[in-house]
C-alpha positions in Angstrom: -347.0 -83.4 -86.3 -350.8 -83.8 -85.3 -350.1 -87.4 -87.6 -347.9 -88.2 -85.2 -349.5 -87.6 -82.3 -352.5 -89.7 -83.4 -350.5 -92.2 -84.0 -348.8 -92.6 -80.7 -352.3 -92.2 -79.1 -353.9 -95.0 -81.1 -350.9 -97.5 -80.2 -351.4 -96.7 -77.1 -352.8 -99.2 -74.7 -351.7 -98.5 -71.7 -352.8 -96.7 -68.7 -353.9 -92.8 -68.7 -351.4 -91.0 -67.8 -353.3 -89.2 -65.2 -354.3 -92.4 -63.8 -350.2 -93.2 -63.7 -350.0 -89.8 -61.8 -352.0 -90.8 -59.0 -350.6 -94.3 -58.6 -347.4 -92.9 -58.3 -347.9 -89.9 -56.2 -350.3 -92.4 -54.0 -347.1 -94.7 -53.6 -344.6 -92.2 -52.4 -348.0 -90.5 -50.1 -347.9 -94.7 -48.7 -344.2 -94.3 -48.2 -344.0 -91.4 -46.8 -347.0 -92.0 -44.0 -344.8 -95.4 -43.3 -341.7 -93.4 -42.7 -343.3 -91.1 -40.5 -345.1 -93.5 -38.2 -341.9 -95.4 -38.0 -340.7 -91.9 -37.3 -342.9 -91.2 -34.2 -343.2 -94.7 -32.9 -339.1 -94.4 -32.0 -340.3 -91.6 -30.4 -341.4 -93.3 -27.4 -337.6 -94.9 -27.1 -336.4 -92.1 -24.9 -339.9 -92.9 -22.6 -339.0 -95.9 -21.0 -338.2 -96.3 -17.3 -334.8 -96.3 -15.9 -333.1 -100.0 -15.9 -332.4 -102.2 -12.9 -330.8 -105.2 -11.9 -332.8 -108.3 -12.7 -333.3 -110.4 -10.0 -331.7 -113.9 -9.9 -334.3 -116.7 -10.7 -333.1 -120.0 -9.8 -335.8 -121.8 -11.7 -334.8 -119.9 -15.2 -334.2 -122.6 -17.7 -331.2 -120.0 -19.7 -329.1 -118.3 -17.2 -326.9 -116.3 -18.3 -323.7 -116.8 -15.9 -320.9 -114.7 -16.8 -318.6 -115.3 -13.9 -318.9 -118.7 -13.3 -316.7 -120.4 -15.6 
């Protein structure tokens, strides 16, 4: 058994495995932080001030005409 695990440990090149653990709990920390401020920036959506008509502006290059065809 101990053979074996020297093996696998000498053929291995690659990356620590607690240098994997951090990478990939640092990526879903990243994705997590993103979610939340895309959480609390929708936040402000219920914020905004009450609508109105918008006044006619005869010098607007794309009118939007909806009862004059």
């Amino acid at each position: 058994m101990n053979a074996l695990i020297m093996a696998s440990e000498a053929a291995s090149t690659g990356i620590d495995p607690h240098t994997m653990a951090i990478i990939v709990g640092g990526g879903i920390f990243l994705a997590l932080m993103v979610l939340l401020l895309v959480t609390v920036s929708y936040t402000n959506v219920g914020l905004r001030h009450a609508d109105h008509d918008e006044v006619e502006d005869i010098h607007r290059q794309f009118k939007v005409h909806g009862d004059k065809h």
